[in-house]
C-alpha positions in Angstrom: 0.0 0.0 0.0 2.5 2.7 0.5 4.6 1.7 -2.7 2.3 3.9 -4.7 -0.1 6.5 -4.4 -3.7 6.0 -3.3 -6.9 6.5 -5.6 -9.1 8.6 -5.0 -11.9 6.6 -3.2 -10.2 3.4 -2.8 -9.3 1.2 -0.2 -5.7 2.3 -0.1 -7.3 6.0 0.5 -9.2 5.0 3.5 -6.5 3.3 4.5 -3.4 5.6 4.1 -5.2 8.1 6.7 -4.4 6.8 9.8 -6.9 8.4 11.8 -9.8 6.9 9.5 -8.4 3.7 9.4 -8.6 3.9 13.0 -12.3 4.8 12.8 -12.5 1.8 10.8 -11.2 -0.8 12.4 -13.0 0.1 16.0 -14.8 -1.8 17.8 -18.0 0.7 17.7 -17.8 1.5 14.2 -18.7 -2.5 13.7 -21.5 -2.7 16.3 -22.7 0.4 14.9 -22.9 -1.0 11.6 -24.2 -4.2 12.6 -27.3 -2.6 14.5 -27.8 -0.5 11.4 -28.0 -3.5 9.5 -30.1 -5.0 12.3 -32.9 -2.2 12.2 -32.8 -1.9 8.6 -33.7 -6.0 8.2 -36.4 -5.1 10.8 -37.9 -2.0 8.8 -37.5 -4.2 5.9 -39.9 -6.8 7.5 -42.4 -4.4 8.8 -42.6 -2.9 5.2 -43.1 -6.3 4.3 -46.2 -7.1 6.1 -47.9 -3.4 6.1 -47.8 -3.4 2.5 -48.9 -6.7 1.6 -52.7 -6.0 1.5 -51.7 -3.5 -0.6 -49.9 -5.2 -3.0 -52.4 -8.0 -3.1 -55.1 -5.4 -4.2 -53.0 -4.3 -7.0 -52.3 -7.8 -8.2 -56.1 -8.1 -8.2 -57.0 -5.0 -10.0 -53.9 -5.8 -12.6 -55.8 -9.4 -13.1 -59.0 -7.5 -13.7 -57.6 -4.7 -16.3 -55.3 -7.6 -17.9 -58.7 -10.4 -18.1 -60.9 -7.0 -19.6 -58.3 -6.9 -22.3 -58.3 -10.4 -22.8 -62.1 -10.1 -23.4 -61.8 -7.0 -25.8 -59.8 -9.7 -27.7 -62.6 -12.4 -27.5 -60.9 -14.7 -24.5 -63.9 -15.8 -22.5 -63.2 -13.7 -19.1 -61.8 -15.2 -15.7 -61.7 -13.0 -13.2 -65.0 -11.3 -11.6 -65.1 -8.8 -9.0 -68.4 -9.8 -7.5 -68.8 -12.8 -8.7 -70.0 -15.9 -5.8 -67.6 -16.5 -2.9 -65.7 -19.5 -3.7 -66.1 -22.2 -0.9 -63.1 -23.1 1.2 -61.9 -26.8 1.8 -64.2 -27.7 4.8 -62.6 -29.8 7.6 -65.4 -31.4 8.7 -65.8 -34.3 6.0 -68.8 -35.6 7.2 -71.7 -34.5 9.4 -70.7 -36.6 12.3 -67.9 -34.0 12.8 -69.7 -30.9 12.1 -72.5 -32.2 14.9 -70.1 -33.0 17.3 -68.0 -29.2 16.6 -71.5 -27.6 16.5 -72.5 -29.0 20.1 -69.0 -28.2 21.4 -69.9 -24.5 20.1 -73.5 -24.2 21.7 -71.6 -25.4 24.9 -69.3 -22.8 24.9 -72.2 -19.7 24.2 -73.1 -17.9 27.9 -75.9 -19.2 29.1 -79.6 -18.9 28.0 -77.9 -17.3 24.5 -79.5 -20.5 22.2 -83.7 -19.6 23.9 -83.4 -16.1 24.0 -85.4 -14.7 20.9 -83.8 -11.4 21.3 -80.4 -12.5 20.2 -79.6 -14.2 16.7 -79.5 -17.7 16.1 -76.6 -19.4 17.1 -76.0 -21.2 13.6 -76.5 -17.7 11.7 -73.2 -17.6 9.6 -72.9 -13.6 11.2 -72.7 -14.5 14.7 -70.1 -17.6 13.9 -67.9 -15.7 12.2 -68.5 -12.9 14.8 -67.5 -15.4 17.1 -64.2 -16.3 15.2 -65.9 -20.0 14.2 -65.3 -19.8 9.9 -64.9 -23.4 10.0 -68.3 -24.2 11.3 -69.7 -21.4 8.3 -67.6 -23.4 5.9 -69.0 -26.9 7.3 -72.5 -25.7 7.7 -72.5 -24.5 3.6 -70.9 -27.9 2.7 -73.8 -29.6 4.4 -76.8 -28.1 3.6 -76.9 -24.6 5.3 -77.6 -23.4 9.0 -81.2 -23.5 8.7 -81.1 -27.3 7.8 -78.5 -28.2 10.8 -80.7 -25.8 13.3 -84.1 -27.8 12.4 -81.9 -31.5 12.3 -79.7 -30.7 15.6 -83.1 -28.6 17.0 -81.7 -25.3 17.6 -84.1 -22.7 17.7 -83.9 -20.7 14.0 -84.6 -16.6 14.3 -84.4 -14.8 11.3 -84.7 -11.2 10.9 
């Protein structure tokens, strides 16, 4: 290094000062650096998961714009934006289950929430998934609907 002259922004430059290469070579400079490079990986995964709805909604739309061109050219279309809800892989393959998760369910409501005809019935896909229970919605729809499990497990039905 000191048989010829330095470049400009080259190692040899950072390294011919000797109080930068001091700088350098500390023992802070690296754990500043490394915690730099620490909350930059973590801003990095925050940006991540924030923007993710986001960048799902544009893939969407993009689908959308790119299936309407596709029609303009006579392609039968794919994509629909209100078009029916597509039914999930249900868990509960046959109505044994579903009974047997749907009495668990009723067990766990406060009491006197099935007979009171002020509140909604306990099947109604609104309150389940109020209740966090989507796989009893999904199981209900795969067998029949939650008026047809009410009147066969004879839980009252209150609509409206």
């Amino acid at each position: 290094l000191a048989t010829r002259k330095p470049r400009k922004g080259g190692v040899e430059a950072l390294f011919s000062q000797v109080g930068r290469s001091e700088e350098l070579c500390s023992v802070e400079y690296h754990e500043a650096q490394a915690t730099a490079a620490a909350l930059a990986a973590e801003n990095e995964a925050a940006d991540a998961i924030t923007y993710r709805e986001a960048r799902e909604a544009r893939a969407v739309r993009q689908a959308v714009r790119l299936d309407k061109a596709g029609s303009r050219r006579g392609l039968p279309r794919q994509h629909r934006r209100a078009g029916k809800p597509a039914m999930m892989a249900t868990q509960y393959t046959s109505i044994g289950e579903l009974e047997t998760a749907i009495q668990a369910y009723i067990a766990e409501l406060p009491e006197g929430a099935v007979d009171d005809p002020a509140l909604p019935s306990p099947l109604n896909y609104n309150e389940l998934n109020y209740n966090g229970r989507t796989d009893l919605v999904e199981g209900c729809m795969a067998h029949g609907g939650y008026l047809t499990l009410s009147k066969a497990l004879g839980i009252p039905v209150r609509i409206g």
